[in-house]
C-alpha positions as CSV (number, residue, x, y, z in Angstrom):
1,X,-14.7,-5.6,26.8
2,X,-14.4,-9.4,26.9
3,X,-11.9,-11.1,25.0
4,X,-12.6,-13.7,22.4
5,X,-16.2,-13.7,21.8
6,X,-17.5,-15.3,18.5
7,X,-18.9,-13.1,16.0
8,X,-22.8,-13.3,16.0
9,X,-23.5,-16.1,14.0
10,X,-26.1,-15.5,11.3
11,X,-26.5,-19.0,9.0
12,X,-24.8,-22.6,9.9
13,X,-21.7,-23.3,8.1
14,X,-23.9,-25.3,5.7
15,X,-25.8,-23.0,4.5
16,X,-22.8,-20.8,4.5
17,X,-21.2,-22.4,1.2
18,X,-21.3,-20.8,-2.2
19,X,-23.3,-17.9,-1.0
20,X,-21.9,-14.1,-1.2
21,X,-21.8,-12.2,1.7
22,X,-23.8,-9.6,3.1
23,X,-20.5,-8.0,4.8
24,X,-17.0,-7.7,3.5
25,X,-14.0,-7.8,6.4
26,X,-11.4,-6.1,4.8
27,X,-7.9,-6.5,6.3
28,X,-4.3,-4.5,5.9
29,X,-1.0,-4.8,7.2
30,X,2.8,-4.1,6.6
31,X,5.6,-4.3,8.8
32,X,4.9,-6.9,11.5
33,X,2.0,-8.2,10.0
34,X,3.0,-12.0,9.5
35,X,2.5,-11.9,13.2
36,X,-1.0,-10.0,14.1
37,X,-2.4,-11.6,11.1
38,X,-1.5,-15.5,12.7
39,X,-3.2,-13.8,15.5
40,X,-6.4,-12.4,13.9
41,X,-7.7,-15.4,11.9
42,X,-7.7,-17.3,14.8
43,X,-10.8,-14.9,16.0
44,X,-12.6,-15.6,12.7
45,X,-15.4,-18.0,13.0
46,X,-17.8,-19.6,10.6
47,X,-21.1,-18.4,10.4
48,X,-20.6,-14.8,9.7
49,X,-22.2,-13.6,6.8
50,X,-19.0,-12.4,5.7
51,X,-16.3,-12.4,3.5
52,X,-12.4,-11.5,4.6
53,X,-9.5,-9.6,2.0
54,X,-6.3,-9.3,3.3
55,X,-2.9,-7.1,1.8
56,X,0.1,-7.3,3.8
57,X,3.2,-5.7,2.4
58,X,6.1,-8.1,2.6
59,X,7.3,-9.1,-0.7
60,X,6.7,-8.2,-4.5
61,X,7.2,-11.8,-5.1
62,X,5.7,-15.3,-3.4
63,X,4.3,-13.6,-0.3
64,X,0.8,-15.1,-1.1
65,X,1.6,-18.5,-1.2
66,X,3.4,-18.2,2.0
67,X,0.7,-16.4,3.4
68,X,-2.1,-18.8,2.9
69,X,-0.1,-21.4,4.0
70,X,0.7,-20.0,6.9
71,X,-3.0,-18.9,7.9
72,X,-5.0,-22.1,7.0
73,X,-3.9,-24.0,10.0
74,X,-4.9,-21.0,12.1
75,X,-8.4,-20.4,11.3
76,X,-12.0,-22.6,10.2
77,X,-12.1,-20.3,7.5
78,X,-10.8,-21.7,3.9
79,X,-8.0,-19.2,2.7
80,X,-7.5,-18.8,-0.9
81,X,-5.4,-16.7,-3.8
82,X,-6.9,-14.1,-5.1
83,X,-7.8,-14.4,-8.5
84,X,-9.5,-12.7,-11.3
85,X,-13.5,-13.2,-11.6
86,X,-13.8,-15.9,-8.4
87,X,-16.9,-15.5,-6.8
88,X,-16.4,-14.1,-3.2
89,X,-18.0,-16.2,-0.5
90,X,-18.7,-16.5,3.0
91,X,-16.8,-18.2,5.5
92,X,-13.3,-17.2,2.9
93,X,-10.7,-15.3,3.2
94,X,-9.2,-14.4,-0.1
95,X,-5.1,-13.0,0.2
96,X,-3.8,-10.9,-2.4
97,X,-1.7,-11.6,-4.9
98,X,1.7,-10.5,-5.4
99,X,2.3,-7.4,-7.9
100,X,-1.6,-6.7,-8.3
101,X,-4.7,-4.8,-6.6
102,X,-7.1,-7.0,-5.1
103,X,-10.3,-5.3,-5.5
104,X,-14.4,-6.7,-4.9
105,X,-17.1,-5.9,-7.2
106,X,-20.1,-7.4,-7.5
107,X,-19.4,-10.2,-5.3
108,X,-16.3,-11.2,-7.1
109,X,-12.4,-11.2,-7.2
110,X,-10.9,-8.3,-9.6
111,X,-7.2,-8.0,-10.0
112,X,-5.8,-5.0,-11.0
113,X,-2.6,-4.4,-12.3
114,X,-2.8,-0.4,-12.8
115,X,0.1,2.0,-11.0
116,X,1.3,1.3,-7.3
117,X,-0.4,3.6,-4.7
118,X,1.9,4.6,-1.5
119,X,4.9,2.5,-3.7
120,X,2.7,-0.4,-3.0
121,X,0.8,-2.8,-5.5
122,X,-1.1,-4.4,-3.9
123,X,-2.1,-1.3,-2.4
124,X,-4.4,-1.6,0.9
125,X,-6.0,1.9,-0.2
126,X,-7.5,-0.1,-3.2
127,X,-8.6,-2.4,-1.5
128,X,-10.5,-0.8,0.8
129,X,-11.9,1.6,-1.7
130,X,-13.2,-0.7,-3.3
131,X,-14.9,-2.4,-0.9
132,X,-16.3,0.9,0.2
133,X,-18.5,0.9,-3.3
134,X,-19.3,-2.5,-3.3
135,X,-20.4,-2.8,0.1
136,X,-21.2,0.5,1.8
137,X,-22.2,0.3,5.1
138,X,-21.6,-3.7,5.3
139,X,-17.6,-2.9,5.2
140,X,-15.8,-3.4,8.2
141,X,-12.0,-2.0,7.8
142,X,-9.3,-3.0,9.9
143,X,-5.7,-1.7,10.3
144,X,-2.8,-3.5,11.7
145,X,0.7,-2.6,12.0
146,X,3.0,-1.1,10.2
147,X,5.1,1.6,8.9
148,X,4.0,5.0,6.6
149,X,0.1,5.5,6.2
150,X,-1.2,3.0,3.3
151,X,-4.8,2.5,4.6
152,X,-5.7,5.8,5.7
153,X,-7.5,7.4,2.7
154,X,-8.8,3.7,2.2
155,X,-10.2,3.8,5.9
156,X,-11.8,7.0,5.2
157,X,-14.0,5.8,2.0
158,X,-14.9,3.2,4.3
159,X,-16.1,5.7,7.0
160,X,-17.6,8.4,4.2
161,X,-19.9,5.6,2.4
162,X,-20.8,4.5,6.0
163,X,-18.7,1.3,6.9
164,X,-16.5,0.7,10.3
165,X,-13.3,1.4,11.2
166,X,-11.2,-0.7,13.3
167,X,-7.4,-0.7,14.1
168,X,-5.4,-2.6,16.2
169,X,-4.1,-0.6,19.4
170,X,-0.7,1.4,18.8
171,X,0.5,0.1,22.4
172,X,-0.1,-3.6,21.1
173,X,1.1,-2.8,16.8
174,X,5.0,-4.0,16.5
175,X,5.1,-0.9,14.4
176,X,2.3,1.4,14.9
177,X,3.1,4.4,12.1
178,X,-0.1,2.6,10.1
179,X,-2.4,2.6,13.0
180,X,-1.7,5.6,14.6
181,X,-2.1,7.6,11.0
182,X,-5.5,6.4,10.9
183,X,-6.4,7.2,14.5
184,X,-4.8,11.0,14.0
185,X,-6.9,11.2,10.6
186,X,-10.2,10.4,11.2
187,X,-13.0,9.1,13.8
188,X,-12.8,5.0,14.1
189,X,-15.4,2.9,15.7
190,X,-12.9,0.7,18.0
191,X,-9.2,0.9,18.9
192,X,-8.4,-2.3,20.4
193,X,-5.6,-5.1,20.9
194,X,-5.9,-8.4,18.8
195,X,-7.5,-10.0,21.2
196,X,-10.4,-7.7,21.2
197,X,-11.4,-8.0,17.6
198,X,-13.8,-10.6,17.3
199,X,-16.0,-8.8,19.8
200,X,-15.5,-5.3,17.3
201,X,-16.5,-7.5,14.6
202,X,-19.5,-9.2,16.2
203,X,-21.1,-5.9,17.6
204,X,-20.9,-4.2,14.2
205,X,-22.5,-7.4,12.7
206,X,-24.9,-7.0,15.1
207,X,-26.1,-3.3,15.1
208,X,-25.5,-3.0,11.0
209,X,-27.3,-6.6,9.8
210,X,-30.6,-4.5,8.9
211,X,-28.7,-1.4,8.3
212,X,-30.4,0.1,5.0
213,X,-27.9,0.7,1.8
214,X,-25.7,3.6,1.9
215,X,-24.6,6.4,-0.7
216,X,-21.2,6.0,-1.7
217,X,-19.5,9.6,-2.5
218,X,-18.6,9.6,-6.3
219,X,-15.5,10.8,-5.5
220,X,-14.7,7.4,-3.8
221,X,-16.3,5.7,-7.1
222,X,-14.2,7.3,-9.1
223,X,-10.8,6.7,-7.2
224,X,-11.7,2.7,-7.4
225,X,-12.7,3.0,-11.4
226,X,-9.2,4.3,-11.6
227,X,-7.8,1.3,-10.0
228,X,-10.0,-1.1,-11.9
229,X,-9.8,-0.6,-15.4
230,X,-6.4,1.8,-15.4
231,X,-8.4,4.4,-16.3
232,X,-5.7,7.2,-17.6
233,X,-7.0,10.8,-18.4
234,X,-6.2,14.1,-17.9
235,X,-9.7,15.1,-16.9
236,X,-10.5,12.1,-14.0
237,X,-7.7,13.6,-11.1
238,X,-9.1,16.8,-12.1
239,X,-12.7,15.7,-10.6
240,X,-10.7,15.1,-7.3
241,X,-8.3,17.9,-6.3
242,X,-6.3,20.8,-7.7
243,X,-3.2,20.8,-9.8
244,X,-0.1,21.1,-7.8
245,X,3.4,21.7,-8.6
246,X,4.8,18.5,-8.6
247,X,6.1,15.9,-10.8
248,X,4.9,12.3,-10.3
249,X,8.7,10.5,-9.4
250,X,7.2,7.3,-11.8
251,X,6.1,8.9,-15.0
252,X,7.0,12.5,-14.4
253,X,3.2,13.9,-15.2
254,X,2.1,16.3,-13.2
255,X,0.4,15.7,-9.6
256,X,-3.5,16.7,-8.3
257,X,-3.0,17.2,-4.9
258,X,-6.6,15.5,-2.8
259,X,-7.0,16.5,0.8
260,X,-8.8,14.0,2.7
261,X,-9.4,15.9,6.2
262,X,-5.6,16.7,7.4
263,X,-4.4,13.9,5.0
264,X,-3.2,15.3,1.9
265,X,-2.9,13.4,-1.4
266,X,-1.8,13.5,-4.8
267,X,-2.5,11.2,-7.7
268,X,-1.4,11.6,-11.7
269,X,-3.6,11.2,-14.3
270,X,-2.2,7.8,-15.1
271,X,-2.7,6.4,-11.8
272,X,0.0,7.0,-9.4
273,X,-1.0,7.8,-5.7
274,X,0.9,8.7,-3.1
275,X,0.5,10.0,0.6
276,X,3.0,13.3,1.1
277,X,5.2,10.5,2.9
278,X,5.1,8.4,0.5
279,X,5.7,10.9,-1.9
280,X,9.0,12.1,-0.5
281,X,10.4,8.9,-0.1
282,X,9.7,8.4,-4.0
283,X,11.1,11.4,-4.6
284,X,14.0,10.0,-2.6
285,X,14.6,7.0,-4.4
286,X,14.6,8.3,-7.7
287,X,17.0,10.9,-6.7
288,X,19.6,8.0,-5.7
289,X,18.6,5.8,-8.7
290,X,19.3,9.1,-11.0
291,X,22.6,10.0,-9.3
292,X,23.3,6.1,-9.6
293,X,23.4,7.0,-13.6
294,X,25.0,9.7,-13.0
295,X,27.9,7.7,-11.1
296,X,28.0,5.5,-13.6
297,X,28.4,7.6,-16.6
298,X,31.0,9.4,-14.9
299,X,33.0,5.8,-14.2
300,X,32.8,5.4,-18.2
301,X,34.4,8.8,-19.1
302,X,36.9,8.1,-16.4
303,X,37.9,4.8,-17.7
304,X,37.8,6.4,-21.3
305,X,40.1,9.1,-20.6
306,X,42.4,6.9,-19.3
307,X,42.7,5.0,-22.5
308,X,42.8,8.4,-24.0
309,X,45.8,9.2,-21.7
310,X,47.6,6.1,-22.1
311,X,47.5,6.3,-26.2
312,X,49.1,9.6,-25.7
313,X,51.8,8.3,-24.1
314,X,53.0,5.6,-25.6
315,X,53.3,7.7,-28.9
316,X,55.3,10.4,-26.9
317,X,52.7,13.1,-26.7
318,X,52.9,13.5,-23.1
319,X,51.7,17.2,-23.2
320,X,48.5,15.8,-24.4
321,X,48.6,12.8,-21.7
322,X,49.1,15.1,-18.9
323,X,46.3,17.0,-19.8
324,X,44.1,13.8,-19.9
325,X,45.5,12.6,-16.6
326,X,44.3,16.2,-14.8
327,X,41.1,15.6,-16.6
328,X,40.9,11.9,-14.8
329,X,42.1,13.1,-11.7
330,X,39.4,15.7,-11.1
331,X,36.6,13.7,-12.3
332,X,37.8,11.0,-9.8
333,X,37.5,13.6,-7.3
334,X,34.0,14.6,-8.4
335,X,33.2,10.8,-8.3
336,X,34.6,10.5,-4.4
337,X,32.1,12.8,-3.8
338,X,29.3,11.9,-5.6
339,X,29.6,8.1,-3.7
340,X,29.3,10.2,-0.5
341,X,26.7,12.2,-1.8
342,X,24.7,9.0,-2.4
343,X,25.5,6.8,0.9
344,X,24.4,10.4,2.7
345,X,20.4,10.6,0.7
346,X,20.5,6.4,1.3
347,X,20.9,7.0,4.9
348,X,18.4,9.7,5.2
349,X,16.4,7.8,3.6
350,X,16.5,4.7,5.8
351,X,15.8,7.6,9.0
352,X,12.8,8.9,7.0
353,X,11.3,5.2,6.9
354,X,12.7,4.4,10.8
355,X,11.0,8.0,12.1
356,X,8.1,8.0,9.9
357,X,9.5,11.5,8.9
358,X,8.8,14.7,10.9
């Protein structure tokens, strides 16, 4: 395949400005992503008749600021913040905004600031679903690097409502959990390195331009209503899988477990989603953050039967104190071992996120 071929060019830049899109390029990354995204825009040209959305997982905090600073010297393309009811137009690339869903509809920016999905909001899954209704078959997905599996389900709406699937080559991907995931899950249209993206992009241009609109499963339009409006009831996850026994680790109501070809799901009724990987490493954080409590309560009653012990003893009830001080001394025991207890689930932890779990 040859390397860095423009896209097929459908309008001059000119005619390019203000109008919406016929196709909508949406982009996600995690771990490594800074880099392969620097990379990417640099193979986006003007002219497409398209639009570009981009989540990267970095930071809950000023990553897109940072992020379109750091892409606008790379690419012709103007970069902007996603916000709330902007129009989405060609020759853009709009980054999402920390601590909310960037979703399309309609040919405009929606924010959403419902549950995380995979522990992640923005979540590239929302994205990606969303695009899936808007567009249909004029979505092109792509998946860089990056640890766990956020993307997959979202690459699948794209491929059930008749978009393509692109992701960036596991060899190539700094971390290559998020690619690979995708590959073992479903069918894409291209594998390939960086470099070979713009010619991915300009043959799916090419052979979809006239492609007629597709039927989007309502299972898909569902999913993205959720994300949208924070659509909470007990009836919508209901439409989607099967009850399971599980507890959702954020708001503790119960799980419907969604299987997606060999990717199993589960979502609350509120909103929470989570891939069975992301779902035990949830489950492992609240475990620490309750035996956290736990330590800490147990640090109080230690400290307050000390104070207990040393009341005692000043007014010569040292029967009494001695029974306080065994009291202290075997709760400081059970504290010892709660602290190990809690540096052992913190490191499993961090070997669930390195291995990508067996």
């Amino acid at each position: 395949m040859a390397k860095n071929r423009d896209p097929v060019i459908v309008h001059t830049e000119d005619e390019n400005i203000g109008r919406p899109p016929k196709f909508i390029i949406v982009v996600g990354a995690s771990a490594g992503g800074l880099t392969a995204l620097g990379e990417l825009v640099t193979y986006f040209k003007t002219g497409m008749d398209a639009a570009v959305c981009i989540v990267l997982h970095l930071s809950r905090t000023g990553i897109g600021d940072f992020l379109m600073q750091r892409l606008q010297p790379l690419t012709p393309l103007a970069c902007r913040m996603g916000k709330a009811g902007m129009a989405i137009e060609r020759d853009c690339i709009y980054i999402a905004p920390p601590n909310g869903h960037l979703l399309v509809k309609e040919d405009k920016i929606i924010i959403g600031h419902g549950p995380e999905e995979n522990r992640w909001r923005p979540s590239i899954d929302v994205l990606f679903r969303s695009a899936a209704v808007a567009y249909d078959g004029h979505t092109i997905g792509i998946i860089l690097t990056g640890l766990l599996n956020d993307g997959t389900a979202g690459m699948m709406a794209i491929k059930k409502s008749g978009g393509a699937c692109i992701v960036q080559d596991p060899n190539e991907a700094e971390y290559p959990d998020m690619p690979l995931s995708v590959l073992n899950s479903l069918e894409v249209d291209y594998c390939v390195p960086l470099s070979g993206m713009a010619d991915a992009i300009g043959e799916v241009l090419q052979k979809k331009v006239s492609a007629p609109k597709q039927r989007v499963p309502e299972e898909i339009k569902t999913e993205s209503v959720i994300a949208e409006k924070m659509a909470t009831s007990l009836e919508m996850p209901a439409k989607l899988g099967e009850k399971s026994v599980y507890a959702c680790p954020d708001c503790g109501g119960g799980l419907w477990l969604i299987k997606d070809g060999n990717l199993d799901r589960y979502r609350c009724h509120i909103g929470h989603s989570y891939t069975e990987k992301d779902l035990v490493l949830k489950q492992g954080e609240q475990i620490e953050s309750t035996l956290w409590v736990a330590l800490r309560m147990m640090e109080e009653r230690t400290a307050l039967l000390k104070k207990m012990e040393n009341e005692r003893r000043q007014r010569g009830f040292m029967r009494t104190a001695a029974y306080q001080q065994q009291r202290v001394d075997e709760l400081q025991m059970h504290i010892d071992e709660l602290k190990k207890l809690i540096f052992q689930i913190q490191h499993n932890t961090n070997n669930d996120v390195r291995l990508n779990l067996p």
